[in-house]
DSSP file (Angstrom, degrees, kcal/mol; ACC not computed):
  #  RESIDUE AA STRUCTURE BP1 BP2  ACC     N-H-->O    O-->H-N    N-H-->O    O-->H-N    TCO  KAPPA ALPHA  PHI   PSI    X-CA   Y-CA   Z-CA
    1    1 A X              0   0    0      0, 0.0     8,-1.6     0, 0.0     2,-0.3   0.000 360.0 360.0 360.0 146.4    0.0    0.0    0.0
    2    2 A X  B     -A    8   0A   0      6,-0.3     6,-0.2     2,-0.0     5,-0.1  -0.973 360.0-126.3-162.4 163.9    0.7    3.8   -0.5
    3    3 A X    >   -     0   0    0      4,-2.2     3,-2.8    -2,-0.3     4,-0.1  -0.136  37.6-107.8 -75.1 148.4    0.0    7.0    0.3
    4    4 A X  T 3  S+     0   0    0      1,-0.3    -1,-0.1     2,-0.1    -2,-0.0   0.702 120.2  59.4  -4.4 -37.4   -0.8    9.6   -2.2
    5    5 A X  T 3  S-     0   0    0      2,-0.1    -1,-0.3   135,-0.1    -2,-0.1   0.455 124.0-104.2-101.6  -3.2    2.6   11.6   -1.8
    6    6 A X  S <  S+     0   0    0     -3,-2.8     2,-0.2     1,-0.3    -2,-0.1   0.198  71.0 147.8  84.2  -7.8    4.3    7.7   -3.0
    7    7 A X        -     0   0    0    133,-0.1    -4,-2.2    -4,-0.1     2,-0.9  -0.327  50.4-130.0 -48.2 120.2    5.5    6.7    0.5
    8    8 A X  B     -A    2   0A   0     -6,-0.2     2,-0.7    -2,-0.2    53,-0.4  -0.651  25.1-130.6 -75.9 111.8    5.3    2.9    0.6
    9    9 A X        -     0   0    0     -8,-1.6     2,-0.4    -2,-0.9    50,-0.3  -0.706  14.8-157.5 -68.6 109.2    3.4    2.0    4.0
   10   10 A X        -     0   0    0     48,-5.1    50,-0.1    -2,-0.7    52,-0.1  -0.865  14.1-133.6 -62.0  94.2    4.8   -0.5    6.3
   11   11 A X        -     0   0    0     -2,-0.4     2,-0.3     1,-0.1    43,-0.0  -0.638  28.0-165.0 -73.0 141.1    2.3   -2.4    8.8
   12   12 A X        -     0   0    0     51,-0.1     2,-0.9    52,-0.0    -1,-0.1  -0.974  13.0-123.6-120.0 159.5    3.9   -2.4   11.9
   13   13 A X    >   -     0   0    0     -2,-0.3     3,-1.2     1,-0.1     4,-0.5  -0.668  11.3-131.7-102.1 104.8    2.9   -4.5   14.9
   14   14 A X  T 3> S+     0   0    0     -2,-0.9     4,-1.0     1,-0.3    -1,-0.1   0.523 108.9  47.4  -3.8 -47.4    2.0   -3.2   18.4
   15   15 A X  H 3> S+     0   0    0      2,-0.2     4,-2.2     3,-0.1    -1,-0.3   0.975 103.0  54.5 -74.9 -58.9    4.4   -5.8   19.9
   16   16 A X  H <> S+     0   0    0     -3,-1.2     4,-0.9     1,-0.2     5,-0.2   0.937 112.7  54.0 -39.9 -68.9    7.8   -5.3   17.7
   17   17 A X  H  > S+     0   0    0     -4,-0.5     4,-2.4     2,-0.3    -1,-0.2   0.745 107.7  46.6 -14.0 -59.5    7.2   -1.6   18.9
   18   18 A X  H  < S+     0   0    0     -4,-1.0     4,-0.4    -5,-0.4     5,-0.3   0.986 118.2  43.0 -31.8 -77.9    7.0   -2.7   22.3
   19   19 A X  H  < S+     0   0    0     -4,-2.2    -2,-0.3     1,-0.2    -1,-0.2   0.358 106.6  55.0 -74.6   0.9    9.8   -4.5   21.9
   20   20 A X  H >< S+     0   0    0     -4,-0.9     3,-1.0     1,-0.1     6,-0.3   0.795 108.4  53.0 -64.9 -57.2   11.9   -2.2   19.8
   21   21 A X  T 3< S+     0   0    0     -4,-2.4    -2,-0.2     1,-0.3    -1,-0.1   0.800 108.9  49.2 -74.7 -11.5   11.5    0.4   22.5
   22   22 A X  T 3  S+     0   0    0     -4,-0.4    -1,-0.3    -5,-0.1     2,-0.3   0.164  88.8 130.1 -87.0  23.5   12.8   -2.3   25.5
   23   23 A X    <>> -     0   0    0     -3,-1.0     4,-2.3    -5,-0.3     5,-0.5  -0.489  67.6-146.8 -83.5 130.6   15.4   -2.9   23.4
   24   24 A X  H >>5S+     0   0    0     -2,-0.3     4,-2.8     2,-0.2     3,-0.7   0.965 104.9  58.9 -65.8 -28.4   19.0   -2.8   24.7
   25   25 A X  H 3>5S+     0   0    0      1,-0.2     4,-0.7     2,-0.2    -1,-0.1   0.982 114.2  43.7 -54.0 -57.5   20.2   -1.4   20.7
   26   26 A X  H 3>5S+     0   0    0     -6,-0.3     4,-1.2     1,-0.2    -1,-0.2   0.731 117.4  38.6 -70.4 -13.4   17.6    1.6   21.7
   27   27 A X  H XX5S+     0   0    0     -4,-2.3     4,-1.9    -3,-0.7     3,-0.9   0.903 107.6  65.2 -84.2 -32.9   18.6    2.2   25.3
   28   28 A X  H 3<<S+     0   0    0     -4,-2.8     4,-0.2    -5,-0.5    -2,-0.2   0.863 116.9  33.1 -50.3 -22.9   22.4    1.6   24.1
   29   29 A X  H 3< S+     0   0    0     -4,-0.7    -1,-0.2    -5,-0.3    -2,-0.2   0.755 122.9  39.6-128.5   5.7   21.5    5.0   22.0
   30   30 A X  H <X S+     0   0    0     -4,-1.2     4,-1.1    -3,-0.9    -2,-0.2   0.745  99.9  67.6 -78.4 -34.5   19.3    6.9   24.0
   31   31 A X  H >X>S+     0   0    0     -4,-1.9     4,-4.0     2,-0.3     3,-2.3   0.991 110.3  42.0 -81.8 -90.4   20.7    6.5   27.4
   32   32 A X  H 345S+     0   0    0      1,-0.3    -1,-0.2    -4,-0.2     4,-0.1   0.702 112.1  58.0 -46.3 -28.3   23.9    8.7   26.0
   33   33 A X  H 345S+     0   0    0     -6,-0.2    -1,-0.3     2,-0.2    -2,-0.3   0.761 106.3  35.3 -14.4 -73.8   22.1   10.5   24.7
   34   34 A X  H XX>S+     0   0    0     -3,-2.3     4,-2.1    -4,-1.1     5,-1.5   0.770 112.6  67.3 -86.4 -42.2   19.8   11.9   27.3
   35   35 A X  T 3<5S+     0   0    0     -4,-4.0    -2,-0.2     1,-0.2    -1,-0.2   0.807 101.7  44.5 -69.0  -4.5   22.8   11.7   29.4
   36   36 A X  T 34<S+     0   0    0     -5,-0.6    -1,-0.2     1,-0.1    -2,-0.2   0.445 114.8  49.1-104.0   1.1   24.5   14.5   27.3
   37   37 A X  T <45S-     0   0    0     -3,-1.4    -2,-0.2     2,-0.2    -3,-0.1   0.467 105.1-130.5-108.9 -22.4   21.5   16.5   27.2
   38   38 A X  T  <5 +     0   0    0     -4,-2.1     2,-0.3     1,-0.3    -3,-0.2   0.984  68.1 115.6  48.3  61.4   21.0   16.3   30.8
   39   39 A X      < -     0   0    0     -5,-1.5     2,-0.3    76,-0.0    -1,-0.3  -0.972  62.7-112.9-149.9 144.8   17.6   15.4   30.5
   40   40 A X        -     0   0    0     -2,-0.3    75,-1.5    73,-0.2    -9,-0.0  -0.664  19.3-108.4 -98.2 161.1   16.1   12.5   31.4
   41   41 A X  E     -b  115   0B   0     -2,-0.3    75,-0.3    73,-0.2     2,-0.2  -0.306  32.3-156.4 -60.5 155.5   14.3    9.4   29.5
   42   42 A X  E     -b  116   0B   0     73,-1.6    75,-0.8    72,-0.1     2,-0.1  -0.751   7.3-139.8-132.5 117.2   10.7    9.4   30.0
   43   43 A X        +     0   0    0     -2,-0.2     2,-0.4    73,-0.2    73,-0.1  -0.086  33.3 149.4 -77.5 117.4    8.9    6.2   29.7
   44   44 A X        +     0   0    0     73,-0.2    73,-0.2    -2,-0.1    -2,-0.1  -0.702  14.6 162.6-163.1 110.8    5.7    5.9   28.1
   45   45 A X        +     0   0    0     -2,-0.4    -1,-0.1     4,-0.1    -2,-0.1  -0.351  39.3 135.9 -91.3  26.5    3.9    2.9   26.0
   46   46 A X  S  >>S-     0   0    0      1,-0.0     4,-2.8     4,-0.0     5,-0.7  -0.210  77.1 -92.6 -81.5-164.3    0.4    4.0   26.2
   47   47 A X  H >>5S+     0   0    0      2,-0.2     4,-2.8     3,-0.2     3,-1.1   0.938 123.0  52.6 -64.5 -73.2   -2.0    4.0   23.3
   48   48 A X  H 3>5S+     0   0    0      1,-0.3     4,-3.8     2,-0.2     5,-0.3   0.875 117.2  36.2   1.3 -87.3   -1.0    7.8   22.4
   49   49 A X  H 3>5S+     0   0    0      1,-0.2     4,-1.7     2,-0.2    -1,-0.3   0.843 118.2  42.6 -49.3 -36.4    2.5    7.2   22.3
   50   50 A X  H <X5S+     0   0    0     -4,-2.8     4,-2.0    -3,-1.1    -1,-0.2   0.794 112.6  61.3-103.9 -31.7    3.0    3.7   20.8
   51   51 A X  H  X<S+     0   0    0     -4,-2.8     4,-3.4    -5,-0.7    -1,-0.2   0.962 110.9  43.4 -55.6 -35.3   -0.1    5.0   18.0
   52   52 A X  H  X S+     0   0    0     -4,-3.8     4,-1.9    -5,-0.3    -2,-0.2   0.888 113.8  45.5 -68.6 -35.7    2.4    7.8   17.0
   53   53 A X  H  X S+     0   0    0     -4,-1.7     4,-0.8    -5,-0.3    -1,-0.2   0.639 114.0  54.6 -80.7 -21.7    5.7    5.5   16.9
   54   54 A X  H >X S+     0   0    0     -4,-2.0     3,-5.4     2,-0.1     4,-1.5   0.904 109.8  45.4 -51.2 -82.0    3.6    3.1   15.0
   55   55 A X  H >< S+     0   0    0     -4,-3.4     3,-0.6     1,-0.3     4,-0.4   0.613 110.5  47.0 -15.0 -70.5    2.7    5.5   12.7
   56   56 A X  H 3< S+     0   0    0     -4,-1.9    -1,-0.3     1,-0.3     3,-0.2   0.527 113.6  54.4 -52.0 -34.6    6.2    7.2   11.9
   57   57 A X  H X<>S+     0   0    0     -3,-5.4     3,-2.0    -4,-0.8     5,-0.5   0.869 106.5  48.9 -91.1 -20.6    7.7    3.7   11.5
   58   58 A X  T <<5S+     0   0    0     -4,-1.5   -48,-5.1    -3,-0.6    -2,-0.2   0.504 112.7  42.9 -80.0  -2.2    5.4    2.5    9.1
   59   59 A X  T 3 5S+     0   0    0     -4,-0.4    -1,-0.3    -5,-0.3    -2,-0.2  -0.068  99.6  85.9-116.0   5.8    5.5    5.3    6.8
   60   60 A X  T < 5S-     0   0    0     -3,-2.0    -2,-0.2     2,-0.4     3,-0.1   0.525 100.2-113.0-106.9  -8.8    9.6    5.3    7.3
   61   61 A X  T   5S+     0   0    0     -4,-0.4     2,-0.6   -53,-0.4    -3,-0.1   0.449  84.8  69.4  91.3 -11.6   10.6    2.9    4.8
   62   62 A X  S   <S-     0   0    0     -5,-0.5    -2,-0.4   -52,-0.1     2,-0.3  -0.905  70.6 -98.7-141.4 179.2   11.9    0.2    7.4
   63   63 A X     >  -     0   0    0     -2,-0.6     4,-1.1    -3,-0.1     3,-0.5  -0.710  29.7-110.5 -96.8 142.6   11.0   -2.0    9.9
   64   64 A X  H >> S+     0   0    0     -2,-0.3     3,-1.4     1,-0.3     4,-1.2   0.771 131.7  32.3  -0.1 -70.6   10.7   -2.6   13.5
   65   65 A X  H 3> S+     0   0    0      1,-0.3     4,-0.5     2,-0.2    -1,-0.3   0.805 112.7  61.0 -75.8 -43.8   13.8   -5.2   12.8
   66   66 A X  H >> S+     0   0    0     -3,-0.5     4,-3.2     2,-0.2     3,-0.6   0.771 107.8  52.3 -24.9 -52.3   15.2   -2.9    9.9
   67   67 A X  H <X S+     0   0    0     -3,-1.4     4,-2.7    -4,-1.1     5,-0.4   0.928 106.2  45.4 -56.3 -57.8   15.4   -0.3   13.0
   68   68 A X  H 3< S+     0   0    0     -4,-1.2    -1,-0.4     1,-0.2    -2,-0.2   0.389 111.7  58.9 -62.5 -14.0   17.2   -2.1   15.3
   69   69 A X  H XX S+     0   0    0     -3,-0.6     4,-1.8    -4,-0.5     3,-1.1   0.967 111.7  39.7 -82.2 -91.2   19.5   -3.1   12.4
   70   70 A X  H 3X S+     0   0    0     -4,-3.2     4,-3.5     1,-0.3    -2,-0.2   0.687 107.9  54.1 -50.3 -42.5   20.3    0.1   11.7
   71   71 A X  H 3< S+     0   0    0     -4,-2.7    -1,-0.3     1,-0.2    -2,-0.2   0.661 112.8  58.4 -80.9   9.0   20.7    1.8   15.4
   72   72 A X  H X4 S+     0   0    0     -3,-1.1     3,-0.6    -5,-0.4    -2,-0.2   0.889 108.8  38.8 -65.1 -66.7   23.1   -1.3   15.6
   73   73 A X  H 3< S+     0   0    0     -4,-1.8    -2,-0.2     1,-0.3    -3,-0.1   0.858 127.6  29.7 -56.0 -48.0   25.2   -0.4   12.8
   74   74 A X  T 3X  +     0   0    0     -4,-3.5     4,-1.2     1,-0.2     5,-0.4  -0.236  69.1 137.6-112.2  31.8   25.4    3.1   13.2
   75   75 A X  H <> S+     0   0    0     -3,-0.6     4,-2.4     1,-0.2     5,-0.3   0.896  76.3  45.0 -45.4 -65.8   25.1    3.7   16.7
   76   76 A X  H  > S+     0   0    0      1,-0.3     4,-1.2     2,-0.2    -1,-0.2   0.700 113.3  47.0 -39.4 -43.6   27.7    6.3   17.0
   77   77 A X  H >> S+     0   0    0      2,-0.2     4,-1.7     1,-0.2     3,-1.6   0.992 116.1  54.1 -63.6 -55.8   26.7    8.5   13.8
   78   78 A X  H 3< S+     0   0    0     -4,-1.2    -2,-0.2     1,-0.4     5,-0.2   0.796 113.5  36.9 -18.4 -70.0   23.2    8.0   15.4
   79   79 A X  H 3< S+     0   0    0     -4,-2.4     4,-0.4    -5,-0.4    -1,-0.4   0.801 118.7  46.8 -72.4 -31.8   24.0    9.3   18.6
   80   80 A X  H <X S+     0   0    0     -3,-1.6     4,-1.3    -4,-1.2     3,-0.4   0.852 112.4  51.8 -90.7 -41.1   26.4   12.0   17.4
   81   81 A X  T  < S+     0   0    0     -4,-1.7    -2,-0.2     1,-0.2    -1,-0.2   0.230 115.6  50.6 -71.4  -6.5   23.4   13.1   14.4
   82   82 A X  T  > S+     0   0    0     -3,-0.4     4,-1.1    -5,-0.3    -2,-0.2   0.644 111.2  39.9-129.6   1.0   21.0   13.3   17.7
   83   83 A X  H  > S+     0   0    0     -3,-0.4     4,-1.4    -4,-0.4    -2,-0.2   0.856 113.2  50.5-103.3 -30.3   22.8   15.3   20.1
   84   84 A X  H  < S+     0   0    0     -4,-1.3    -3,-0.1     2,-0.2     4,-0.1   0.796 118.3  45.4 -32.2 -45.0   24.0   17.7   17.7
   85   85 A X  H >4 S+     0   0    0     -5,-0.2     3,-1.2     1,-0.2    -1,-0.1   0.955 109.5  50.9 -66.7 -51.7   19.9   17.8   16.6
   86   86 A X  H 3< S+     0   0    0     -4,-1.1    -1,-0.2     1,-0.2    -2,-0.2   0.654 115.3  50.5 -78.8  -0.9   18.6   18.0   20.0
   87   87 A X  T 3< S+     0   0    0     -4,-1.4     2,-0.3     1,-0.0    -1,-0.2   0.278  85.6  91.9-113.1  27.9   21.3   21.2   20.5
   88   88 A X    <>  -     0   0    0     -3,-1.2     4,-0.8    -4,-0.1     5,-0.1  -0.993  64.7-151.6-134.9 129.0   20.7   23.1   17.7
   89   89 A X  T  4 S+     0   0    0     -2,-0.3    -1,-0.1     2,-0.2    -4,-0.0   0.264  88.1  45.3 -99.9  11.0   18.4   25.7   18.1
   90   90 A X  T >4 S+     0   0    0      2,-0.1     3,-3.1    66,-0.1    -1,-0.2   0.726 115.3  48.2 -88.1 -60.1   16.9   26.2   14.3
   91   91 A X  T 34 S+     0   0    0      1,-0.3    -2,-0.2    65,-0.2    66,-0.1   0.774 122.7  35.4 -74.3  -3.7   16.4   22.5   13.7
   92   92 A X  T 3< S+     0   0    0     -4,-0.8     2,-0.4    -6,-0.0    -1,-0.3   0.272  87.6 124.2 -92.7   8.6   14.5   22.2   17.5
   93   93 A X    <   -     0   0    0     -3,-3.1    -3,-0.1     1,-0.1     3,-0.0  -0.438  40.6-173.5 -92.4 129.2   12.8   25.4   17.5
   94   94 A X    >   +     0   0    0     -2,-0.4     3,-1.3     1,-0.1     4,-0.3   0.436  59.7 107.9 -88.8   9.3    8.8   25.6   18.0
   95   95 A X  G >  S+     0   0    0      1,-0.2     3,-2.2     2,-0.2     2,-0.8   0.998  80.4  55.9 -60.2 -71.4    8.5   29.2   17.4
   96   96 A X  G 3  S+     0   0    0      1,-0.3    -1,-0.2    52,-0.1    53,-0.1   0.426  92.3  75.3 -55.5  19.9    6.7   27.9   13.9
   97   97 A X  G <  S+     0   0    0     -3,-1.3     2,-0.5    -2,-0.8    -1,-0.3   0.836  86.6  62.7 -65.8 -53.7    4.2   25.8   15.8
   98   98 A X  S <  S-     0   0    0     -3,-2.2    -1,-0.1    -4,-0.3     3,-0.1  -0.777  76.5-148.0-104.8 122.7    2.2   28.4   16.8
   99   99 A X    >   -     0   0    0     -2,-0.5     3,-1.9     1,-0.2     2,-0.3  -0.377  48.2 -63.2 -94.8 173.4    0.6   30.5   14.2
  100  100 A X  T 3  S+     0   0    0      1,-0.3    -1,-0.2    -2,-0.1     3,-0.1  -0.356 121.3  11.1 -55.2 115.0   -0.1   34.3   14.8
  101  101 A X  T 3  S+     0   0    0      1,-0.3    -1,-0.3    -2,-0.3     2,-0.2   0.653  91.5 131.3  74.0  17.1   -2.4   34.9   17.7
  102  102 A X    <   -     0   0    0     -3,-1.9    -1,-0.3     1,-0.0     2,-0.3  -0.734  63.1-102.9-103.1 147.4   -2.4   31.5   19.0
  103  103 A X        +     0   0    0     -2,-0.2     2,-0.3    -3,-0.1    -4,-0.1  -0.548  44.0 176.0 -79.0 138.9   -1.7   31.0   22.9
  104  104 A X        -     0   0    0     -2,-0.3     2,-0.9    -6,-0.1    -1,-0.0  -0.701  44.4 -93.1-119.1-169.2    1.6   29.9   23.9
  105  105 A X        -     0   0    0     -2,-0.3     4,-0.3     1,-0.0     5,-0.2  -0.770  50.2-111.9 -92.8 120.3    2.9   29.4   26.8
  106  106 A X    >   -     0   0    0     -2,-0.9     3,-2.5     2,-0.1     4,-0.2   0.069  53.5 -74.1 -65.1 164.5    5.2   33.0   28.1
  107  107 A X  T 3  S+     0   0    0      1,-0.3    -1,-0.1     2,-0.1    -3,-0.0  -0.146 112.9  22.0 -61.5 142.6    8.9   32.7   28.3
  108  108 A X  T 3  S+     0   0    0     -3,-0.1    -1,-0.3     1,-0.1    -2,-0.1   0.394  99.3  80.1  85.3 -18.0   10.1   30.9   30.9
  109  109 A X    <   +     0   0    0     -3,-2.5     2,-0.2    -4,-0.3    -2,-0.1   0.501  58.0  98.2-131.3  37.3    7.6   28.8   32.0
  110  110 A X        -     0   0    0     -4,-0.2     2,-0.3    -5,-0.2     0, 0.0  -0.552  58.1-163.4 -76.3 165.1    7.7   26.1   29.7
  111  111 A X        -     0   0    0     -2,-0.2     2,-0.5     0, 0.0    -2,-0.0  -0.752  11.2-143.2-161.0 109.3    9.7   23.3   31.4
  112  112 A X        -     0   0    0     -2,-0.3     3,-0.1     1,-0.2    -2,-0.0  -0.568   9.2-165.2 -85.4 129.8   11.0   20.4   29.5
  113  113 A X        -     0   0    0     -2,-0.5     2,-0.3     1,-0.2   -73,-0.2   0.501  47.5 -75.5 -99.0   2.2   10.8   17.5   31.5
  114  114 A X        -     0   0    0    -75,-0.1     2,-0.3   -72,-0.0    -1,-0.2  -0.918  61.8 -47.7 146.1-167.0   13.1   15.1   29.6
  115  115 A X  E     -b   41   0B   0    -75,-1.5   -73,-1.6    -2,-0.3   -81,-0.0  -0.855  46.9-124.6-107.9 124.7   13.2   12.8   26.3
  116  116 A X  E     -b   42   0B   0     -2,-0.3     2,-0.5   -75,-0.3     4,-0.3  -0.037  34.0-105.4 -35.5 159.3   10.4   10.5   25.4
  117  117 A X  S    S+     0   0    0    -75,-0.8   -73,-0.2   -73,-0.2   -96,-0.1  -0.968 110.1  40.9 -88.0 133.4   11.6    6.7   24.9
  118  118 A X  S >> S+     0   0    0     -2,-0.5     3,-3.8   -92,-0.1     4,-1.4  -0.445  80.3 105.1 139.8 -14.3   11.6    6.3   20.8
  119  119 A X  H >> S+     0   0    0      1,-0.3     3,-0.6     2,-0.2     4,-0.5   0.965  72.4  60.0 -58.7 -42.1   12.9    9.5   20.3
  120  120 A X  H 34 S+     0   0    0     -4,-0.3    -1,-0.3     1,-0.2   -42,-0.0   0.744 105.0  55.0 -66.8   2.7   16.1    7.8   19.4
  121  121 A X  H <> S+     0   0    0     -3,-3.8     4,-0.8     1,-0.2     3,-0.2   0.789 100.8  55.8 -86.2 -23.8   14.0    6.1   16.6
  122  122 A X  H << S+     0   0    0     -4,-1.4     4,-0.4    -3,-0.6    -1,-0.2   0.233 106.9  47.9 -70.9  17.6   13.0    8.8   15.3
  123  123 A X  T  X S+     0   0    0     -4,-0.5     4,-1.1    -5,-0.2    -2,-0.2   0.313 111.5  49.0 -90.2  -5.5   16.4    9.9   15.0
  124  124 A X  H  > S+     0   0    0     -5,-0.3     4,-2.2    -3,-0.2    -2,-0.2   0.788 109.5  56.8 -83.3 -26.4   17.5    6.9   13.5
  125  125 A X  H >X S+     0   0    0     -4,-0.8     4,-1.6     1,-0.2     3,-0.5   0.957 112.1  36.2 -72.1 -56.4   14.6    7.3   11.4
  126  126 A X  H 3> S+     0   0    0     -4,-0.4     4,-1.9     1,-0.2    -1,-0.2   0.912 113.3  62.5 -69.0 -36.1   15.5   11.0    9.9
  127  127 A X  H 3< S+     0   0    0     -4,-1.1    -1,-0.2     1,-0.3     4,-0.2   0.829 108.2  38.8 -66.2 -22.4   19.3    9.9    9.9
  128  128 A X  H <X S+     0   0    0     -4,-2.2     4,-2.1    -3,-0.5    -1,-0.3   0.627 108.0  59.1 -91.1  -6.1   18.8    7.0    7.3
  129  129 A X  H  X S+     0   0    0     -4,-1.6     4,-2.0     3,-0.2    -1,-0.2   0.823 116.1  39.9 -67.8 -49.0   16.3    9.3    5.4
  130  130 A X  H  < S+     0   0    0     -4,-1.9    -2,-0.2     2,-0.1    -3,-0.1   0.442 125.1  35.6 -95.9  -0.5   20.0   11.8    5.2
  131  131 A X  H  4 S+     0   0    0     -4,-0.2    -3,-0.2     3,-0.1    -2,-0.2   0.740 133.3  20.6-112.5 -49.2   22.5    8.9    4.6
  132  132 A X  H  < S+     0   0    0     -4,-2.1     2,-0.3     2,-0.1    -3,-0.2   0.350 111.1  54.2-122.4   9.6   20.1    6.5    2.1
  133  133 A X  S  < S-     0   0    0     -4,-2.0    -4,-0.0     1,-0.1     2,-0.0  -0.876  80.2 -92.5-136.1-163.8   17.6    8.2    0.8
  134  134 A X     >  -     0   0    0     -2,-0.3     4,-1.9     1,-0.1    -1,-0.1  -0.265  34.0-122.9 -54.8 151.9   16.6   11.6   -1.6
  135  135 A X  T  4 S+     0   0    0      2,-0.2     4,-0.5     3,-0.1    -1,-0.1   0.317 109.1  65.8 -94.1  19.8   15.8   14.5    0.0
  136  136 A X  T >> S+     0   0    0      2,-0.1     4,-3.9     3,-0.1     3,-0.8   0.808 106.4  41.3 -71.8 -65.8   12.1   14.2   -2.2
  137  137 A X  H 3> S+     0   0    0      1,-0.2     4,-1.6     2,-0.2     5,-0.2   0.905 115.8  58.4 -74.6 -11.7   11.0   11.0   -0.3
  138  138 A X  H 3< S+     0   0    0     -4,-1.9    -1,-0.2     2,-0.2    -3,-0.1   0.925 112.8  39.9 -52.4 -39.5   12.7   13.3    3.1
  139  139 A X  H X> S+     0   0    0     -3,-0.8     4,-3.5    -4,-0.5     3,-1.1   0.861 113.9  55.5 -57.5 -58.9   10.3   15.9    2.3
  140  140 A X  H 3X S+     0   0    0     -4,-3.9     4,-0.8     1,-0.3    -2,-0.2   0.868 112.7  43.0 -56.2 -29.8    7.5   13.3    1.6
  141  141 A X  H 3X S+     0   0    0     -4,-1.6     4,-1.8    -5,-0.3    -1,-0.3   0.626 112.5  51.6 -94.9 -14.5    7.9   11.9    4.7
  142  142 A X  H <4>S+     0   0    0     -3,-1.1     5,-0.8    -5,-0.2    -2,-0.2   0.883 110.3  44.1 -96.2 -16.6    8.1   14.7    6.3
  143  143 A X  H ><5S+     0   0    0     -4,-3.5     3,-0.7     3,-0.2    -2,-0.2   0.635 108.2  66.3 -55.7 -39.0    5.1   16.2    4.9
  144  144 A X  H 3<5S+     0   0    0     -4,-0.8    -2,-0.2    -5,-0.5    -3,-0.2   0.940 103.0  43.3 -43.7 -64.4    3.7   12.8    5.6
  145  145 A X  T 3<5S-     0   0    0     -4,-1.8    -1,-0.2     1,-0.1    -2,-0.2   0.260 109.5-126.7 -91.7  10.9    4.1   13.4    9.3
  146  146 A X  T < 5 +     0   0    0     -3,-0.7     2,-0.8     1,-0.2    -3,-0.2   0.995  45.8 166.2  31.0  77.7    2.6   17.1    9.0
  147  147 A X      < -     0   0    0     -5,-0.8     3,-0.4     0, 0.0    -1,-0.2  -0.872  43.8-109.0-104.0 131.9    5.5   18.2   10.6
  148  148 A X  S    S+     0   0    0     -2,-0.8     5,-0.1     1,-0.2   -51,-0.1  -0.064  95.4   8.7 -62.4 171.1    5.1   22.4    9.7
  149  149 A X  S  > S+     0   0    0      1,-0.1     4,-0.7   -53,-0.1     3,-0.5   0.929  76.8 176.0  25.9  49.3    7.5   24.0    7.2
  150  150 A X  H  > S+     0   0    0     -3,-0.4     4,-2.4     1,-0.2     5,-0.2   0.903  72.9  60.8 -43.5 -28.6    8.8   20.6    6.4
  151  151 A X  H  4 S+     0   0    0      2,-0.2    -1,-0.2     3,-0.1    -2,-0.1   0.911 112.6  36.5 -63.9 -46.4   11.0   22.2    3.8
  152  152 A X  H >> S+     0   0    0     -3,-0.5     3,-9.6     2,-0.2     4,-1.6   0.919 108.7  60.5 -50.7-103.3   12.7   24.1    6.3
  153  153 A X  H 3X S+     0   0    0     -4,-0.7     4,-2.9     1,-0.3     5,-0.2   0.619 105.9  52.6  21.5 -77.1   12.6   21.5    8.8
  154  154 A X  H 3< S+     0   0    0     -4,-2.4     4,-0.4    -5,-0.3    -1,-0.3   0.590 103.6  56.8 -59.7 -18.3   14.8   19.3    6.1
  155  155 A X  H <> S+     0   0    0     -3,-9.6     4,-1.5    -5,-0.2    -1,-0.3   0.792 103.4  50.3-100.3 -19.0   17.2   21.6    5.7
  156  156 A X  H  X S+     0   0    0     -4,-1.6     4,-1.8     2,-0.2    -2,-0.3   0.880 113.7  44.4 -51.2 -47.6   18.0   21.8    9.2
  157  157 A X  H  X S+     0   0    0     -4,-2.9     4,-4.2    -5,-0.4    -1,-0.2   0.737 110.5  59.2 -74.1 -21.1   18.4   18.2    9.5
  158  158 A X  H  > S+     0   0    0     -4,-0.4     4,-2.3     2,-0.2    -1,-0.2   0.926 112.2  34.3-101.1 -55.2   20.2   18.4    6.4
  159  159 A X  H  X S+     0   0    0     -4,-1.5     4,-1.6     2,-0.3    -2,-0.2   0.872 118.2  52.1 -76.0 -35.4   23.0   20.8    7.7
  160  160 A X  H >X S+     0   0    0     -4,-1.8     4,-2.5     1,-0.2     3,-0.6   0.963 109.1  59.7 -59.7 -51.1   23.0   19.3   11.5
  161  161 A X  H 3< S+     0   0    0     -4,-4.2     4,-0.3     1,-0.2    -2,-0.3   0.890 107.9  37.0 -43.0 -50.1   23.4   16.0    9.4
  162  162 A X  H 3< S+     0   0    0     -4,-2.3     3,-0.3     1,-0.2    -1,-0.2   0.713 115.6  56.9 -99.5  -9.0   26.7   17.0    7.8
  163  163 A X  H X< S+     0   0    0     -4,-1.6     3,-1.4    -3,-0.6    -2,-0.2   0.944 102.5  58.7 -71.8 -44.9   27.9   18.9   11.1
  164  164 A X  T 3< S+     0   0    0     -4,-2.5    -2,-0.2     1,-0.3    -1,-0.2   0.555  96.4  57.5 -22.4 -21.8   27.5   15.8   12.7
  165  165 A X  T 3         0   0    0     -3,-0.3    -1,-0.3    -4,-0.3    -2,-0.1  -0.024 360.0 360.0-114.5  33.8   29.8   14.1   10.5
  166  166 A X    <         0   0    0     -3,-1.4    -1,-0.2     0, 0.0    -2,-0.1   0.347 360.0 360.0 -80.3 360.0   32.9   16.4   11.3
């Protein structure tokens, strides 16, 4: 099956998920992560979360097993491509979340309470999107995932990607 935009759709299975996120390959590249952010993991497999992490892998071009593959292979670029990400303040920024005249929250009292668990699949996810594929299907996917100004967005990842490899 696929979507509209040509992104091939993947079923993925409530359980792999599961088990993808207990996985020692994903703590092995979150864990430094979060420890280098000086933020902590925060655990959560309800129906919310696990619907979203479905989603996002099945539209990603790999698999559960594909993932784990991958954050295997590459841990290091992985880890090095996600702290670099989570510390750069274009390709994190939320200012374009909020359209004009929408409430946010005032400065200062937002309070980030740590890192999801998956996030580091979705950084594995964006980094093999910048190592193996075009930056059309990056855009398609990222459009996919209505993330706003994907175009932008991609070019952020796209320049944190190649500081990352310094």
């Amino acid at each position: 099956m696929q979507t509209p935009d040509g992104i091939k759709i993947i079923p993925t299975v409530y359980q792999e998920v599961l088990a993808l996120l207990k996985s020692d390959t994903l703590a092995a590249v979150e864990h430094p992560i979060a420890a280098r952010r000086h933020l902590k993991l925060i655990y959560d497999d309800g129906t919310a979360s696990m619907t979203y992490l479905r989603a996002e892998i099945s539209v990603s071009g790999l698999t559960t097993a594909g993932i784990e593959e991958y954050l295997s292979h590459h841990k290091d670029a992985v880890i090095r491509f996600g702290l670099r990400f989570l510390g750069d303040q274009d390709a994190t920024s939320d200012e374009q979340e909020y359209a004009e005249g929408e409430d946010q929250d005032p400065p200062g009292e937002s309070e980030i309470l740590g890192l999801s668990n998956g996030m580091g699949i979705k950084i594995a996810i964006y980094h093999n999107f910048l190592t193996n594929r075009t930056p059309a299907e990056f855009l398609a996917f990222l459009k996919n995932r209505r993330i706003p100004k994907a175009a932008m967005f991609a070019q952020h990842l796209a320049r944190v990607y190649v500081e990352s490899r310094k």
